[in-house]
N, CA, C and O atoms as a CHARMM CRD file, in Angstrom:
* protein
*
  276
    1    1 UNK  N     64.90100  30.77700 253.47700 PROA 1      0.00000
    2    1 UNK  CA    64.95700  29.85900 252.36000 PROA 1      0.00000
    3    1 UNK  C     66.33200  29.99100 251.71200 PROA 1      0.00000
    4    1 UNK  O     66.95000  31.04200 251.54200 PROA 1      0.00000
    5    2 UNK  N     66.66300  28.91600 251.41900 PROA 2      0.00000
    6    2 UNK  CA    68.15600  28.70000 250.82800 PROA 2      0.00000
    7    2 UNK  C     68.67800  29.24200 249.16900 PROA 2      0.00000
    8    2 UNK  O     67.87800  28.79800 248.34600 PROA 2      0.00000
    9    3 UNK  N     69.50400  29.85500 248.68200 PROA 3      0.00000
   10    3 UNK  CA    69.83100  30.07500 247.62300 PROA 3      0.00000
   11    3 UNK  C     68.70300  29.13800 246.39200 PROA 3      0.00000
   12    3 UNK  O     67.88300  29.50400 245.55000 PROA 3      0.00000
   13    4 UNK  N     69.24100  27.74800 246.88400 PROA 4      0.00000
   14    4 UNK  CA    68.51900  26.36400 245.90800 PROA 4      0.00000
   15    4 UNK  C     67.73700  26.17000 246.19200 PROA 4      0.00000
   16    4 UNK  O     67.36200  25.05300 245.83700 PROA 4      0.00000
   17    5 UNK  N     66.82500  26.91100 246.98900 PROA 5      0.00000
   18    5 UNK  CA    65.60500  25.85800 247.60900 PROA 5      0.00000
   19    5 UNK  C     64.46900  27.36000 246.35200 PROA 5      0.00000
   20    5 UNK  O     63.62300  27.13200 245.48700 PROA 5      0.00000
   21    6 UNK  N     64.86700  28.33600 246.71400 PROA 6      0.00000
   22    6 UNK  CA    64.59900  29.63500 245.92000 PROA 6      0.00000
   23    6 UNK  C     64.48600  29.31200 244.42500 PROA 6      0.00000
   24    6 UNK  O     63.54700  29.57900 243.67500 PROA 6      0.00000
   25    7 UNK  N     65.57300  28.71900 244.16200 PROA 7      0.00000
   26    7 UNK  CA    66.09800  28.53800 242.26000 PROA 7      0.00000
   27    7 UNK  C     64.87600  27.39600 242.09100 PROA 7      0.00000
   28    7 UNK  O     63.96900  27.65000 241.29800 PROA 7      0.00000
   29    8 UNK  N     64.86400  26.23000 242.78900 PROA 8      0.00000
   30    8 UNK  CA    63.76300  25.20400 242.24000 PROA 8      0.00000
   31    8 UNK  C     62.05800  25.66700 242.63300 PROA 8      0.00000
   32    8 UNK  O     61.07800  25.14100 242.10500 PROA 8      0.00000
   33    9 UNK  N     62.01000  26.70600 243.62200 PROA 9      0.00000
   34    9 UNK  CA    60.73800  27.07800 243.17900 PROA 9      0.00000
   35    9 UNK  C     60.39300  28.26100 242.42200 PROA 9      0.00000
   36    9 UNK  O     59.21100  28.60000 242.36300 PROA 9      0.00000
   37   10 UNK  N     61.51600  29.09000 241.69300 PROA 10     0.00000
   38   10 UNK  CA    61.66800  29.44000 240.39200 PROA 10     0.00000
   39   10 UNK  C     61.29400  28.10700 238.98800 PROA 10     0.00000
   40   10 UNK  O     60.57600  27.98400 237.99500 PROA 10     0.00000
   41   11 UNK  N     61.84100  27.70300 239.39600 PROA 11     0.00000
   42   11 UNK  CA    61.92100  26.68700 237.98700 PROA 11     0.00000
   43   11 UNK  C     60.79900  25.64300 237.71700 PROA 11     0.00000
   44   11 UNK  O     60.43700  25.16500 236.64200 PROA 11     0.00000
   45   12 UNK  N     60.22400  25.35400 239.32200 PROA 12     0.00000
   46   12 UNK  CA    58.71500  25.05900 239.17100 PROA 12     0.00000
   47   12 UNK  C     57.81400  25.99000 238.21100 PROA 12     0.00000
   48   12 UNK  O     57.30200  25.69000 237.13200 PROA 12     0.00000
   49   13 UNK  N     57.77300  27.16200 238.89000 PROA 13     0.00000
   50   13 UNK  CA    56.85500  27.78000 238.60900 PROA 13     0.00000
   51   13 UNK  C     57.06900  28.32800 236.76900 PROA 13     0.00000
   52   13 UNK  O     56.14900  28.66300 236.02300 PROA 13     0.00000
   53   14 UNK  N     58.32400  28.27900 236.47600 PROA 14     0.00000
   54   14 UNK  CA    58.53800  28.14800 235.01300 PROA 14     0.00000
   55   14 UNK  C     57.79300  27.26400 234.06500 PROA 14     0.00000
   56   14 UNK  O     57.21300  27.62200 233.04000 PROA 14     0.00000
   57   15 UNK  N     57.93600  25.54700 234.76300 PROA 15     0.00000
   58   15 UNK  CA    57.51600  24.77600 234.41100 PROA 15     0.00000
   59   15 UNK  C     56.09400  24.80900 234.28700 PROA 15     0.00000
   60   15 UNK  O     55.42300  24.36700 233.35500 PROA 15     0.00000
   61   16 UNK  N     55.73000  25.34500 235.26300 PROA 16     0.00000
   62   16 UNK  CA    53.97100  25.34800 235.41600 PROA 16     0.00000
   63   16 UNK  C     53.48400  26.00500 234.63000 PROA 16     0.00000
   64   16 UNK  O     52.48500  25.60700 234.03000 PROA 16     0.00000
   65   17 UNK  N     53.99100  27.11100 234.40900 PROA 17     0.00000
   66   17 UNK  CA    53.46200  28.24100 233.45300 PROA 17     0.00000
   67   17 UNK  C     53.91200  28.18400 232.10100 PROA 17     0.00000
   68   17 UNK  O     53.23000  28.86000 231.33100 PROA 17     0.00000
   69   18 UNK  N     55.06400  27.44100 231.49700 PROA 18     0.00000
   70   18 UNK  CA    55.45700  27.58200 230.27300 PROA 18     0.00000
   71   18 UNK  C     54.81700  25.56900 230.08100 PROA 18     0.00000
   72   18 UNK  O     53.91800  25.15800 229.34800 PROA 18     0.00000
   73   19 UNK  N     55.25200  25.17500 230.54800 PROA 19     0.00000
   74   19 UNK  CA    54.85800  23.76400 230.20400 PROA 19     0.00000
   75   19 UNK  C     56.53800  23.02000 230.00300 PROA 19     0.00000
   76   19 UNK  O     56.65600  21.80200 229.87400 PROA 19     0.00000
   77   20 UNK  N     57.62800  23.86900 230.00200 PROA 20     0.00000
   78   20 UNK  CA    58.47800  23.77800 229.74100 PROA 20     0.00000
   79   20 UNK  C     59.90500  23.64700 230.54900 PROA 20     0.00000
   80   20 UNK  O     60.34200  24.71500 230.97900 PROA 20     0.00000
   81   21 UNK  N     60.78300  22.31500 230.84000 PROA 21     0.00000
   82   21 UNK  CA    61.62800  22.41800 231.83700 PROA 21     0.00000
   83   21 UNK  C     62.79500  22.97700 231.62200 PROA 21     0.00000
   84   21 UNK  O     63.41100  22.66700 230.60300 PROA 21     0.00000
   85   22 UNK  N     63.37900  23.99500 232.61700 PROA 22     0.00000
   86   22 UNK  CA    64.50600  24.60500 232.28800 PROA 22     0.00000
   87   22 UNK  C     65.68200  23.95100 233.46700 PROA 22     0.00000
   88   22 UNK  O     65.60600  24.16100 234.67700 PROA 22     0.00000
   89   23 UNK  N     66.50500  23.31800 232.94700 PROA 23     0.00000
   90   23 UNK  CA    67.39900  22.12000 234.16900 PROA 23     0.00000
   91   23 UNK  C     68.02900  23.59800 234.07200 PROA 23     0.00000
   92   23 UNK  O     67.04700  24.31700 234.25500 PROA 23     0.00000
   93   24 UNK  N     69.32100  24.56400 233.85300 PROA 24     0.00000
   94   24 UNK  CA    69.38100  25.43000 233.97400 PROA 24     0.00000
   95   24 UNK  C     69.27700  26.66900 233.97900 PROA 24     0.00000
   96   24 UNK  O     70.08900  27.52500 233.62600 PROA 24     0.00000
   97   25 UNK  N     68.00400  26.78200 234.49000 PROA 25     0.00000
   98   25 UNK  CA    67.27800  28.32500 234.61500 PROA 25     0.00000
   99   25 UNK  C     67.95700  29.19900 235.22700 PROA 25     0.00000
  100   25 UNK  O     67.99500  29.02600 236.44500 PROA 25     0.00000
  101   26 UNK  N     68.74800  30.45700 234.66300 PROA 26     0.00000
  102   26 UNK  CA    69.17200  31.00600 235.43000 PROA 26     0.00000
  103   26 UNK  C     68.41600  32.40100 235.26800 PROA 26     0.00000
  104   26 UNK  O     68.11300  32.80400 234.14500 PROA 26     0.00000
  105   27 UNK  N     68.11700  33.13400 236.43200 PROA 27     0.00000
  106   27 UNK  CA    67.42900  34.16600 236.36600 PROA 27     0.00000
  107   27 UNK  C     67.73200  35.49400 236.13100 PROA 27     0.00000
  108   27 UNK  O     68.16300  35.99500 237.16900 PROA 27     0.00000
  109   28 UNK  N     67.69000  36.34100 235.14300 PROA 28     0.00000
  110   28 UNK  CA    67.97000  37.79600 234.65100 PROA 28     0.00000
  111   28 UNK  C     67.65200  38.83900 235.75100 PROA 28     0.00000
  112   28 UNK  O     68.46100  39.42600 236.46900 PROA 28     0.00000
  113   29 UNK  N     65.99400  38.97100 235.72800 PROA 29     0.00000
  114   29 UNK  CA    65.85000  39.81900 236.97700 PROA 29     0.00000
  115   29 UNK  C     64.77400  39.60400 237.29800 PROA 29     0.00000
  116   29 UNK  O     64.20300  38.69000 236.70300 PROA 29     0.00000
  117   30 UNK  N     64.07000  40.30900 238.31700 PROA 30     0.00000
  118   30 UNK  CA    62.87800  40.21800 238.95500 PROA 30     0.00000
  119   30 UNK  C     62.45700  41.79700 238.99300 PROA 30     0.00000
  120   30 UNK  O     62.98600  42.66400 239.68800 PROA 30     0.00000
  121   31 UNK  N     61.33800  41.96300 238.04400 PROA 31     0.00000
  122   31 UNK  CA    60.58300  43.71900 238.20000 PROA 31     0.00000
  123   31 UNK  C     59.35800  43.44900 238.68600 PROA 31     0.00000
  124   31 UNK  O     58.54900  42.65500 238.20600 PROA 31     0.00000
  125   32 UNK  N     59.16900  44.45000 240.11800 PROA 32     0.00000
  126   32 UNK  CA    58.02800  44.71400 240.13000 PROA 32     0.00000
  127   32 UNK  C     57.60000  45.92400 240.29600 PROA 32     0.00000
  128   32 UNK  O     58.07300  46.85200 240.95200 PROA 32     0.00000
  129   33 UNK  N     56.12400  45.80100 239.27700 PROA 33     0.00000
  130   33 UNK  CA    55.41900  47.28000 239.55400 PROA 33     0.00000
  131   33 UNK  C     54.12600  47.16100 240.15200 PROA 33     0.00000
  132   33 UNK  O     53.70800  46.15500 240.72500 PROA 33     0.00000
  133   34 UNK  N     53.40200  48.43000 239.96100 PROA 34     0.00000
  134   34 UNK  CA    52.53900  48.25200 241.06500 PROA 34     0.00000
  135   34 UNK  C     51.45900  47.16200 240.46500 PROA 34     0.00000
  136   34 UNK  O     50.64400  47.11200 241.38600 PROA 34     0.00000
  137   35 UNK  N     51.17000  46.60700 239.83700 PROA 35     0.00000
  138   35 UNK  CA    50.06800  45.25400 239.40100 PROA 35     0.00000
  139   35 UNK  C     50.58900  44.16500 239.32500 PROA 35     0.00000
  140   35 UNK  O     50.06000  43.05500 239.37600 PROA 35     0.00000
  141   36 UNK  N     52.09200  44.56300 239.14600 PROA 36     0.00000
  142   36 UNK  CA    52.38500  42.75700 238.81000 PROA 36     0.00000
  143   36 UNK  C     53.75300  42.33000 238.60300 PROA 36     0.00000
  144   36 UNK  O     54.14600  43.08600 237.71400 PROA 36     0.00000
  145   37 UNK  N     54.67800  41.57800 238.90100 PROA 37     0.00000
  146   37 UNK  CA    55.99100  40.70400 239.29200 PROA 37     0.00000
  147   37 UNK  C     55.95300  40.07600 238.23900 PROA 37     0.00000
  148   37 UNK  O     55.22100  39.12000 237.97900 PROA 37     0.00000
  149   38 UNK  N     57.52300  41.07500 236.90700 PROA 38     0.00000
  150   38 UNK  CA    57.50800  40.09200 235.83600 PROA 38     0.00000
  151   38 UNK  C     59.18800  39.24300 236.24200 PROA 38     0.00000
  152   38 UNK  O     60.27600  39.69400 236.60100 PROA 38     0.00000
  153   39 UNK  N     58.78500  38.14000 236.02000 PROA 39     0.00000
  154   39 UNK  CA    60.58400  37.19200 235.89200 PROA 39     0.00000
  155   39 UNK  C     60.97300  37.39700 234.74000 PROA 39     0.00000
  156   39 UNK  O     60.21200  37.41200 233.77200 PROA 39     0.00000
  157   40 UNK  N     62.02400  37.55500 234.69100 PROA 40     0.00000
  158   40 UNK  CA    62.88200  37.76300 233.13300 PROA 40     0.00000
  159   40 UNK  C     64.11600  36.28700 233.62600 PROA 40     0.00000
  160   40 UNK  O     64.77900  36.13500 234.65200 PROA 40     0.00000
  161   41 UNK  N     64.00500  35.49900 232.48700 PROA 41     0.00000
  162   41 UNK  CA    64.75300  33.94100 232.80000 PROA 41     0.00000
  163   41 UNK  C     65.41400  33.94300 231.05800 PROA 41     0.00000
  164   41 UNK  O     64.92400  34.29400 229.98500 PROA 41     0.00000
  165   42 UNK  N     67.28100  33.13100 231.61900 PROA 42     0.00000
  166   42 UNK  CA    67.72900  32.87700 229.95200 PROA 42     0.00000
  167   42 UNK  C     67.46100  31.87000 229.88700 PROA 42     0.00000
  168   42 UNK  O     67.36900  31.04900 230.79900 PROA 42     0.00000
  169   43 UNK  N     67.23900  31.71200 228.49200 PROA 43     0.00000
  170   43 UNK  CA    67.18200  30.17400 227.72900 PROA 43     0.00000
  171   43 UNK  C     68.47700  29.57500 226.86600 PROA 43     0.00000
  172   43 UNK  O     69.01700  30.26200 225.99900 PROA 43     0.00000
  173   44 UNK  N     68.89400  28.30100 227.17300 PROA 44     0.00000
  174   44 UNK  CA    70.10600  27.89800 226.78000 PROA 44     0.00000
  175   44 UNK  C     69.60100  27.77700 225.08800 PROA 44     0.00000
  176   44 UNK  O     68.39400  27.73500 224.85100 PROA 44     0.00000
  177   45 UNK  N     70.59900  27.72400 223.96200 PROA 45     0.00000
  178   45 UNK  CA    70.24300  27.66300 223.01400 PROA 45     0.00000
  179   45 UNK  C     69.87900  25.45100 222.66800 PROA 45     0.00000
  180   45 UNK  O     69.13100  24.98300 221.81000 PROA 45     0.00000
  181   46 UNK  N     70.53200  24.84600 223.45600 PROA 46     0.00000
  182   46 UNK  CA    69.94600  23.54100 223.70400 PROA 46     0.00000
  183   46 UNK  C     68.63800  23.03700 224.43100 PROA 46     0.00000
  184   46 UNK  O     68.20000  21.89300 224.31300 PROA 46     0.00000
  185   47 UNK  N     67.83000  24.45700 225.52200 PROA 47     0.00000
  186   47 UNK  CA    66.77900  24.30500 225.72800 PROA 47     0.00000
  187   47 UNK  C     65.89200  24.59800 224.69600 PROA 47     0.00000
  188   47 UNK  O     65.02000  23.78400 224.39300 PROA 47     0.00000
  189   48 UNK  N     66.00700  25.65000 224.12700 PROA 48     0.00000
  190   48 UNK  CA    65.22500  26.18500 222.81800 PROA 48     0.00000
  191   48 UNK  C     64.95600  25.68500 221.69200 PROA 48     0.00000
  192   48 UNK  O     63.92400  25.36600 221.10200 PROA 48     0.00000
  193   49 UNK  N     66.15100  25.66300 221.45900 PROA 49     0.00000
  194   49 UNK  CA    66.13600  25.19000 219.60100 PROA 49     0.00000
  195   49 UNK  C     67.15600  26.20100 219.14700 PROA 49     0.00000
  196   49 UNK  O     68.09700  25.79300 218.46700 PROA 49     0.00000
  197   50 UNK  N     67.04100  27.82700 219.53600 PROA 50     0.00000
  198   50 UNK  CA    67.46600  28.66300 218.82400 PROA 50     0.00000
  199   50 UNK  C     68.84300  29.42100 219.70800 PROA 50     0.00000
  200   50 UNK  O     68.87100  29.06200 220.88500 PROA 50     0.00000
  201   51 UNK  N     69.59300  30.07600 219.43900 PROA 51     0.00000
  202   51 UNK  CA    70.67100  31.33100 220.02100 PROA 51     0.00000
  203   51 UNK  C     69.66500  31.21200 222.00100 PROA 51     0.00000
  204   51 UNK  O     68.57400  30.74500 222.32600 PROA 51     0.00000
  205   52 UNK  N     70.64100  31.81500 222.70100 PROA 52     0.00000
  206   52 UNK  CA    70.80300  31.77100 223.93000 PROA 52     0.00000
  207   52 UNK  C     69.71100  33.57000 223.34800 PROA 52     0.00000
  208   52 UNK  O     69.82700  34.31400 222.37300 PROA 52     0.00000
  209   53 UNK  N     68.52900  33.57400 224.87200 PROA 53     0.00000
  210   53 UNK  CA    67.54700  34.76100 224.44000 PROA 53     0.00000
  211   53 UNK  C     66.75300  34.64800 225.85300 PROA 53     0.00000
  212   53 UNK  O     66.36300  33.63700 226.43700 PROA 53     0.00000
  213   54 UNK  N     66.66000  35.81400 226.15700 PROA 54     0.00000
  214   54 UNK  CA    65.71700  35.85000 227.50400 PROA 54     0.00000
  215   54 UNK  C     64.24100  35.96900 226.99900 PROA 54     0.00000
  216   54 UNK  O     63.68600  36.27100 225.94200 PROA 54     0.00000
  217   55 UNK  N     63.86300  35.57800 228.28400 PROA 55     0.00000
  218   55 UNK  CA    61.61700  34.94900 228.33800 PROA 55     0.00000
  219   55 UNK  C     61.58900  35.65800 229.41100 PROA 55     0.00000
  220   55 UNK  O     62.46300  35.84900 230.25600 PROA 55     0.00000
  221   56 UNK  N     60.42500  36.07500 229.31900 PROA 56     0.00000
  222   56 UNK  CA    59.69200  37.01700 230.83900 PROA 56     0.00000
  223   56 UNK  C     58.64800  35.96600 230.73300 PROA 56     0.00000
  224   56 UNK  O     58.24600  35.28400 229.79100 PROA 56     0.00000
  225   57 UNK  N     58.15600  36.08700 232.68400 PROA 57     0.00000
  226   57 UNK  CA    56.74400  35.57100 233.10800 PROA 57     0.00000
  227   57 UNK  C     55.85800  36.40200 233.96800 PROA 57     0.00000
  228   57 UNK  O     56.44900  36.94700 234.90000 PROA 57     0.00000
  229   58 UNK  N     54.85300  36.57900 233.89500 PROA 58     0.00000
  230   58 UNK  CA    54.08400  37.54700 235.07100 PROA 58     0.00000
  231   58 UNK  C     53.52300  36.52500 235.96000 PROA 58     0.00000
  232   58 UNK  O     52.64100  35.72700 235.64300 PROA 58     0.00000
  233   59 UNK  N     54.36800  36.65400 237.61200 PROA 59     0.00000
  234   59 UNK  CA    53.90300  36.18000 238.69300 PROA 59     0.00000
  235   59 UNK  C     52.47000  36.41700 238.87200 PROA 59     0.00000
  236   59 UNK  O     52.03600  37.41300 238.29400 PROA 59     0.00000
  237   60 UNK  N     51.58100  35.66100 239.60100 PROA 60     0.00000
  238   60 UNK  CA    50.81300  36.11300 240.61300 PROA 60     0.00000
  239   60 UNK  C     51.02400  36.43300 241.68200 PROA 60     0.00000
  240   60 UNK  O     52.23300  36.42700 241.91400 PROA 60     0.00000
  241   61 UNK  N     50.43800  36.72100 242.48000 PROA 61     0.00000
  242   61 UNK  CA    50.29800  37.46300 243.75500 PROA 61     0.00000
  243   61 UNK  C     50.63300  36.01000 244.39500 PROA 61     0.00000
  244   61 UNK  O     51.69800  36.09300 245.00700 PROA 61     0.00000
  245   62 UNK  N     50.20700  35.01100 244.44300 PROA 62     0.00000
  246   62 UNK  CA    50.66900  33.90900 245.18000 PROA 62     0.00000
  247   62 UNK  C     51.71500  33.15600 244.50900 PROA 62     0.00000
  248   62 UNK  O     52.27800  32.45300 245.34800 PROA 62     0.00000
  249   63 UNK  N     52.09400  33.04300 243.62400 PROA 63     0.00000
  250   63 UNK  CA    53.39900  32.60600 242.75700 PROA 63     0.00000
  251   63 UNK  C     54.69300  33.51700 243.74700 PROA 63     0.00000
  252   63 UNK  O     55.66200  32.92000 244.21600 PROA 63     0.00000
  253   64 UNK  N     54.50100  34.79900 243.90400 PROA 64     0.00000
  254   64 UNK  CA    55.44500  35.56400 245.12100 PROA 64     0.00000
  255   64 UNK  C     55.52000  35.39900 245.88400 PROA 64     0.00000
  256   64 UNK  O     56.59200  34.96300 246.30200 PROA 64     0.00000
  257   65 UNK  N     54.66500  35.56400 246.55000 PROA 65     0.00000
  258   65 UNK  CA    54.25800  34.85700 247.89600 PROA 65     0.00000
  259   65 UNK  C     55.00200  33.46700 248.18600 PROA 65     0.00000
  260   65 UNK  O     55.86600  33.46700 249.06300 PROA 65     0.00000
  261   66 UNK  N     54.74900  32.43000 247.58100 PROA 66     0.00000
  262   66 UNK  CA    55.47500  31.21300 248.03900 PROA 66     0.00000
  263   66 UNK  C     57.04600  31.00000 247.27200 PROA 66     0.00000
  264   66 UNK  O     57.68200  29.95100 247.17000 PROA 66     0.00000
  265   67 UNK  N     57.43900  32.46700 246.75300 PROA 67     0.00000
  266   67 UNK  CA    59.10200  32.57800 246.23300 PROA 67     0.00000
  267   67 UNK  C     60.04200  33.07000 248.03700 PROA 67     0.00000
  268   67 UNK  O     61.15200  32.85300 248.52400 PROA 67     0.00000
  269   68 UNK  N     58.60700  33.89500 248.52600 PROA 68     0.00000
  270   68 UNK  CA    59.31700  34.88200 250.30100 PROA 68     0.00000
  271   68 UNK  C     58.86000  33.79200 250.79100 PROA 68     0.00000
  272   68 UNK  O     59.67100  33.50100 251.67100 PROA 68     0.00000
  273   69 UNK  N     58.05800  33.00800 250.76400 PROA 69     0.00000
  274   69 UNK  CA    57.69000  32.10800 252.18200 PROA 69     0.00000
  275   69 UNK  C     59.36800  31.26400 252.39800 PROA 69     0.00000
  276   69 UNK  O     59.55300  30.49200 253.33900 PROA 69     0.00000
């Protein structure tokens, strides 16, 4: 899977879970422990409302899954 093909099913799955579109999502990091895959993503201060500030999300087990497929 391609750099971009990776970033937009990041940014899906942002969307899905926050309700919220991020046109530039760029991603902080990816932790996983043993229960669960959190995304840490910045927010532009024009996506927000407020100052530029990172958001975490907790993957599922298949939310990962189709980030490696």
């Amino acid at each position: 899977m391609s750099e971009e093909q990776q970033r937009q099913r990041l940014r899906e799955l942002v969307r899905k879970n926050t309700g919220m579109d991020w046109p530039e999502l760029q991603v902080g990091d990816i932790q996983k422990s043993m229960s669960s895959v959190m995304l840490f993503y910045w927010c532009t201060k024009e996506e927000v409302g407020k100052r530029s500030h990172q958001k975490q999300l907790e993957l599922t087990d298949e939310e990962v899954e189709s980030l490696l497929a």
